[in-house]
C-alpha positions in Angstrom: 99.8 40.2 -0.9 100.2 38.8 -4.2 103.4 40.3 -5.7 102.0 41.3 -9.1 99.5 42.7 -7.7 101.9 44.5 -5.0 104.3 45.5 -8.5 100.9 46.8 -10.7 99.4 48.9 -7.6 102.8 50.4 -7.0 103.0 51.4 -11.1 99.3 52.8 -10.8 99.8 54.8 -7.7 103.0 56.3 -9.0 103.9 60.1 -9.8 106.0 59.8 -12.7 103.1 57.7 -14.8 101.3 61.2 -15.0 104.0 62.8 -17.2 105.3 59.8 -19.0 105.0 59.1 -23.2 102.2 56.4 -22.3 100.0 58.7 -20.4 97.7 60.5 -23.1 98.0 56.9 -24.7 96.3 55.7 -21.8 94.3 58.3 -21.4 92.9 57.5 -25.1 92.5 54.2 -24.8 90.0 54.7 -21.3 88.0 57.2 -23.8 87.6 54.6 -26.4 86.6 51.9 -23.8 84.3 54.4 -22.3 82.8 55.2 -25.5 82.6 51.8 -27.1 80.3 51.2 -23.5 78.4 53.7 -24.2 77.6 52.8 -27.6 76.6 49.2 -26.9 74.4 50.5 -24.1 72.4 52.5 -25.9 72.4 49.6 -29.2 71.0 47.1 -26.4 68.9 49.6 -24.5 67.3 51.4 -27.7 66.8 47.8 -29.5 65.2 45.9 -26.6 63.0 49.4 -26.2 61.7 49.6 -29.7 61.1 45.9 -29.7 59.0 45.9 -26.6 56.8 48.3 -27.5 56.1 47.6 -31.0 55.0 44.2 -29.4 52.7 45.9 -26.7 51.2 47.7 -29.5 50.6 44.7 -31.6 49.2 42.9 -28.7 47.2 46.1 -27.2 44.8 45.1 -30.5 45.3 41.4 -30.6 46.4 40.0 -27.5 49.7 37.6 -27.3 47.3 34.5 -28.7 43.8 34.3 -29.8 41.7 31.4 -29.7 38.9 30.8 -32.4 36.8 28.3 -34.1 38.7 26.1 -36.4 37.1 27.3 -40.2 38.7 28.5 -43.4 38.5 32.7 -42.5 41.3 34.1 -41.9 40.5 38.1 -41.6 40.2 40.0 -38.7 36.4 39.7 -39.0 34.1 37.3 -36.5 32.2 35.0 -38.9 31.1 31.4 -36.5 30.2 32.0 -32.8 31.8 30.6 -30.0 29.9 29.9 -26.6 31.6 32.0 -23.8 30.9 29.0 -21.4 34.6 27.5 -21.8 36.8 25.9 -19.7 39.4 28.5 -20.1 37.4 31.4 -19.4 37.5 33.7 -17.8 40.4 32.3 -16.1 42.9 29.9 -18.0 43.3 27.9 -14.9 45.9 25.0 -17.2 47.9 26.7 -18.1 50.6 28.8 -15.9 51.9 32.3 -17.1 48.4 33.5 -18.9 47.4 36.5 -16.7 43.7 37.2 -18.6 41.6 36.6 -20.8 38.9 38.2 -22.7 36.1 37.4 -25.3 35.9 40.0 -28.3 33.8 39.9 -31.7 34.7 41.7 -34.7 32.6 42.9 -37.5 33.2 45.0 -40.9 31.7 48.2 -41.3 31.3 51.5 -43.0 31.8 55.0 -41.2 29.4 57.0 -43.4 30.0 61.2 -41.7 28.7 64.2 -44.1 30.2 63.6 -47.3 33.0 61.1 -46.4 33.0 57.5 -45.5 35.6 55.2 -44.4 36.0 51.3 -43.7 36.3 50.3 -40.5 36.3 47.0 -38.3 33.8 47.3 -35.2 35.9 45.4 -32.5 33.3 44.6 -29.7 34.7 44.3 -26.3 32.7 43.9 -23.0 33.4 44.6 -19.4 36.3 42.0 -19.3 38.1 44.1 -21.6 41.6 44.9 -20.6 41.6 48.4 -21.4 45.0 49.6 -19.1 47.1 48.8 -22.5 45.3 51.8 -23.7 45.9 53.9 -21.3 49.5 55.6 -23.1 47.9 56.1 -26.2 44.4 57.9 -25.1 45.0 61.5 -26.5 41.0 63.0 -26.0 38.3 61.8 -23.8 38.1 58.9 -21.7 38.1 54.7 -22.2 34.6 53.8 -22.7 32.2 52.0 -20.2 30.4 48.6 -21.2 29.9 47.5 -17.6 25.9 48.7 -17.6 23.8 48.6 -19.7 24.1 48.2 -24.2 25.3 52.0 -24.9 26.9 53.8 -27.7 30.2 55.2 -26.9 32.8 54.4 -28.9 36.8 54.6 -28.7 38.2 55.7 -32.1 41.5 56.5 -33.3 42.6 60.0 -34.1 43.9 58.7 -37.7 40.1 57.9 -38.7 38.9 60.7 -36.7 40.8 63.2 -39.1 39.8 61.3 -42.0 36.3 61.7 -41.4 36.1 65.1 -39.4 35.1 64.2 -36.2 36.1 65.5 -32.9 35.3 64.2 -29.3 31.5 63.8 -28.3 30.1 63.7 -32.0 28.0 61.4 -33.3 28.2 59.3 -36.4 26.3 56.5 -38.4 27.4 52.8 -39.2 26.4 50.6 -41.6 27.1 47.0 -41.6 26.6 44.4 -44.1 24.3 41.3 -43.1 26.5 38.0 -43.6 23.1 35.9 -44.3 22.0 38.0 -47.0 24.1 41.0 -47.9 21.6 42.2 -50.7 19.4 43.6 -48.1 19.1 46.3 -46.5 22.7 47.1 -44.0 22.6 47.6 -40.0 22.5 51.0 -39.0 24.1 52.0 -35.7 24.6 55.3 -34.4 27.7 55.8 -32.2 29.3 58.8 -29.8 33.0 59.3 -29.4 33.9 59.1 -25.9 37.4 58.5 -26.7 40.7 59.5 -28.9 43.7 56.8 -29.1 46.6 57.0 -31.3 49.2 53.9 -31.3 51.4 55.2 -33.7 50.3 52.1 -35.3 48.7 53.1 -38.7 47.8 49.3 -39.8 45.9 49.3 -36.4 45.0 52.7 -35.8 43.3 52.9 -39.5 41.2 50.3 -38.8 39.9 49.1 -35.4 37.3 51.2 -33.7 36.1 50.1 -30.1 32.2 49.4 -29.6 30.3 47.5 -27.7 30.5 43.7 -27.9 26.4 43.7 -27.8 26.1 45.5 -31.1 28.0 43.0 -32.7 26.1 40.6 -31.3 22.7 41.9 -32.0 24.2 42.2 -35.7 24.9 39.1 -36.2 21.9 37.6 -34.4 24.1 35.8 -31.7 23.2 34.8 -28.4 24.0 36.9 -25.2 26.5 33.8 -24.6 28.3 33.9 -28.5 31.5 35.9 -29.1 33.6 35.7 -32.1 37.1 34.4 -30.3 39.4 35.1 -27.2 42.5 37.1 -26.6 44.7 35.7 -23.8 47.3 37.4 -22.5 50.8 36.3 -21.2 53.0 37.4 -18.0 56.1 37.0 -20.7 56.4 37.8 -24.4 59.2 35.1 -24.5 57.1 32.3 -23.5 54.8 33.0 -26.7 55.8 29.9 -28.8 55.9 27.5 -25.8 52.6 28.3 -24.4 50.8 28.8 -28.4 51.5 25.1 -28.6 50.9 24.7 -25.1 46.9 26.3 -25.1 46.3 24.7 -28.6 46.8 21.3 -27.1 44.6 22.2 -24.3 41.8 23.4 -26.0 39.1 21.5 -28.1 40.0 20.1 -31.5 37.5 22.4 -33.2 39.5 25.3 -31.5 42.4 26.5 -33.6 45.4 29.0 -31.7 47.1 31.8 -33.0 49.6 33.8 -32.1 50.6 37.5 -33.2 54.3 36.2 -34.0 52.5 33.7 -36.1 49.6 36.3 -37.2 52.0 39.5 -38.4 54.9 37.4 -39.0 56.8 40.0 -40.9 56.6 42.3 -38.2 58.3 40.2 -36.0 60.9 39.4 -38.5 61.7 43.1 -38.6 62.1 43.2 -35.0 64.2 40.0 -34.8 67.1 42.2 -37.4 67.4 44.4 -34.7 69.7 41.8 -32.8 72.3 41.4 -36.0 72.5 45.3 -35.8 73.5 44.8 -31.9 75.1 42.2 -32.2 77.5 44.0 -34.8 77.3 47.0 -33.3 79.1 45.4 -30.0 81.5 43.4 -31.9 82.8 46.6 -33.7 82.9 48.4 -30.2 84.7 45.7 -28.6 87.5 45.3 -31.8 87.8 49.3 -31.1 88.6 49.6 -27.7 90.7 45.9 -27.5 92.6 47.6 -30.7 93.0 50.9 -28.1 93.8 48.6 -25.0 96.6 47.0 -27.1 98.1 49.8 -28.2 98.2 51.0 -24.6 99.7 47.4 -23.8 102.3 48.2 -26.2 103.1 51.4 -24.8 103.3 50.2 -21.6 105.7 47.5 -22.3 107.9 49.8 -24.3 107.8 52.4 -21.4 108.5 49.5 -18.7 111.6 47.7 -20.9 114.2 48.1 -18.2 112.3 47.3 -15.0 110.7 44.3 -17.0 114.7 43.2 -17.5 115.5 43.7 -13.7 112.4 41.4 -13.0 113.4 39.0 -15.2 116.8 39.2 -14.1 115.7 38.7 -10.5 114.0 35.5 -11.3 110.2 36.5 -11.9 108.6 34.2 -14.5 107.7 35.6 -17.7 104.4 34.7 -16.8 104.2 36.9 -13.9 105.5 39.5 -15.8 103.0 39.4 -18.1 100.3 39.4 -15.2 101.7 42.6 -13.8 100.9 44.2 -17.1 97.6 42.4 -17.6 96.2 43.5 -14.0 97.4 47.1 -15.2 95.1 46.5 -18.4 92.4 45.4 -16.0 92.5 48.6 -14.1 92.1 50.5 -17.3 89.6 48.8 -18.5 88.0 49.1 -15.1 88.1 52.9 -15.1 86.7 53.3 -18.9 83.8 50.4 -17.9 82.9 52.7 -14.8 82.8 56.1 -16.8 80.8 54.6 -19.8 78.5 53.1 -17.4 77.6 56.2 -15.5 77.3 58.4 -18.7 75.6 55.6 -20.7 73.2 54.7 -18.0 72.8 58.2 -17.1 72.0 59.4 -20.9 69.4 56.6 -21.0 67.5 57.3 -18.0 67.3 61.2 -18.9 65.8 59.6 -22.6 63.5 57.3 -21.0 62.3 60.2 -18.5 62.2 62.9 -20.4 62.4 61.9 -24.4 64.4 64.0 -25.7 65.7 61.8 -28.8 63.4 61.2 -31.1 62.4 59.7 -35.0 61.3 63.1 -36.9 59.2 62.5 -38.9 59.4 58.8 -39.5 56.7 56.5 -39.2 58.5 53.3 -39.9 59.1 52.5 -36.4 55.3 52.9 -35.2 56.6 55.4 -32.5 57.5 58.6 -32.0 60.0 58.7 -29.4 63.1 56.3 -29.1 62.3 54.1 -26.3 64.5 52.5 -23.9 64.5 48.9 -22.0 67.5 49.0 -19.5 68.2 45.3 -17.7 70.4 44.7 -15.0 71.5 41.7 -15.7 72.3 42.3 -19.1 74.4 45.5 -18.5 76.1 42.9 -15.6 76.6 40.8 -18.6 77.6 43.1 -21.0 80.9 44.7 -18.4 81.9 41.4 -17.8 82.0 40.2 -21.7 83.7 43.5 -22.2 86.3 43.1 -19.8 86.7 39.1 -20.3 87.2 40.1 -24.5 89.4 42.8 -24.1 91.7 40.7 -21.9 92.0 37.9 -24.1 92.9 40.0 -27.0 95.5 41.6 -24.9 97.3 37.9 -24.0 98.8 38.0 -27.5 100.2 41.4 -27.7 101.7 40.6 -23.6 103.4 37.3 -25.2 106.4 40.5 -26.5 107.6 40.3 -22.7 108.9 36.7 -23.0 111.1 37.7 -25.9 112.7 40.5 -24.4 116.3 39.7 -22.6 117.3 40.7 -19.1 120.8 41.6 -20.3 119.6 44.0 -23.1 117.0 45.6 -21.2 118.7 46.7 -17.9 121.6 48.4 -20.6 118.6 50.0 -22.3 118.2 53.4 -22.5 
């Protein structure tokens, strides 16, 4: 057996640590690495949560890139046709990681009900339509069906609902402007709610309401074949730039790509603070429990004078010295990793099972609840960082053994 090793299990196992100066010391310095764990858990956990779904609900309405014709219009509504007969629908067979796609047409409207009104984009979607996105934010009623034939249920959000009065199974009337010749006389279309959403998301909620993708058609005098652009979606948010680039080099030239990074960049530039905030929050939890650990260290050493003299004084190297210490460092920092862990991991599953931590009132964070992303490999990374720190910062302070004398220490008292 290694003979540090041997020394430092000897010191841990032995009945005079428990009432010695260093013990509440110690004991304090385990809280604070315990605490500092759980802290960074929840920072990573909570922040990779929020992040991931404020994207799903950014591309529940968009998908992760759209594909459109190439002109100058740059709102939300469809304003040049494009035939559904691509190559890259309805399967994107070039490129790897898209996982569907689906053709959509949008088209500005008013919600005229008793003496309100409200404006409104008509999103069209057909029977390709990936509707399970939806299914966490349906809070009346059902998804609609566009499978049969041209019908006229409708999926709206509760945030225009309550605007306008309505309530599941009503029916209200639509108007929408004629782009050839806006003068005359708007579309009329008369639609049921079959459905209630609500996101969370009020820039989305306030203004998308789900029809059928025939209406929009028939609007606009399309083709059964003409849609206004495509939504693809990805297998992994993180491969967004790579395959934007990727699928607007694969497409034709008079296709332009987009994607919702590029499309709502300044919500994505919120999201992307949320790593400073971690990252500081873990380097202020790691300078708090290294400061703990060293004062421990210190403790230790004090405590530990006179057998560090006879070691030295038997011929041990300073450097082995220092290693019997260190590996005692590691087995405190072992114990406060293992209780931080378990309470950390435990508070976040109980949050992400049952919610019971929440925003109030606050609707800056498009979501009620504080959600929770919990990776394995990242809380494997995040022990081992903890541990590897907290020993480095600990080499300085264990430096004092090679300064104390053999001599001096065995005649202190």
């Amino acid at each position: 057996m290694n003979l540090e090793f041997f020394i430092t299990k000897r010191l841990i196992k032995g009945k005079e640590n428990k009432g010695s100066i260093s013990a509440p010391i110690i004991k304090i310095a385990i809280v604070a690495i315990a605490l500092s764990v759980i802290m960074m858990l929840f920072a990573i956990a909570t922040g990779e949560g929020l992040k991931e779904k404020v994207r799903e609900k950014v591309a529940a309405f968009n998908g992760h890139i759209q594909i459109f014709n190439y002109d100058n219009n740059f709102s939300d509504v469809s304003v040049i046709p494009v035939s559904i007969h691509q190559e890259f629908y309805p399967e994107f067979k070039n490129v790897e990681g898209v996982t569907h796609v689906q053709a959509i047409a949008n088209k500005g409207g008013i919600i005229i009900a008793d003496d309100t009104f409200e404006g409104i984009i008509a999103k069209g979607v057909g029977e390709d339509y990936n509707w399970d996105v939806f299914n966490e934010y349906i809070v009346e009623g059902r998804l609609p069906d566009y499978s049969g034939k041209l019908n006229e249920e409708v999926f709206i959000s509760s945030l225009i609902a309550n605007r306008l009065r309505l309530a599941l199974g009503d029916t209200f009337s639509t108007f929408f402007l004629k782009d050839d010749n806006p003068s005359q006389i708007p579309n009329r279309r008369n639609f049921k709610i079959v459905g209630i959403y609500d996101s969370g998301f009020e820039e989305f909620d306030g203004t998308f309401v789900f029809v059928d993708i025939r209406h929009i058609q028939r609007i606009n005098k399309w083709k059964d074949d003409q849609v206004g652009s495509f939504e693809v979606y990805l297998n992994s948010f993180d491969d967004i730039d790579a395959k934007s680039k990727e699928i607007r080099g694969k497409t034709l030239a008079t296709f332009d790509s987009n994607s919702i990074k590029e499309k709502y960049p300044s919500i994505f530039e919120w999201l992307d603070l949320f790593n400073i905030n971690v990252t500081l929050i873990i380097s202020i939890m790691i300078i708090v429990g290294g400061i703990n650990m060293i004062t421990a260290l210190l403790v230790l050493i004090l405590e530990r004078t006179q057998m560090i003299g006879v070691l030295k004084a038997l011929g041990m190297a300073n450097w082995s010295v220092r290693k019997v210490f260190l590996y005692n460092a590691v087995y405190l920092i072992g114990i406060g990793l293992f209780w931080g862990n378990l309470i950390g991991l435990g508070l976040l599953f109980l949050q992400d099972k049952f919610r019971f931590l929440n925003f109030g009132e606050s609707k800056e964070y498009y979501i009620e609840y504080i959600p929770v992303h919990i990776d394995f490999l990242t809380v494997v990374v995040l022990n081992i960082g903890v541990m590897v720190l907290c020993l480095l910062m600990l080499l300085v302070p264990s430096y004092i053994i090679t300064k104390i004398s053999p001599v001096k220490a065995i005649k202190f008292e």
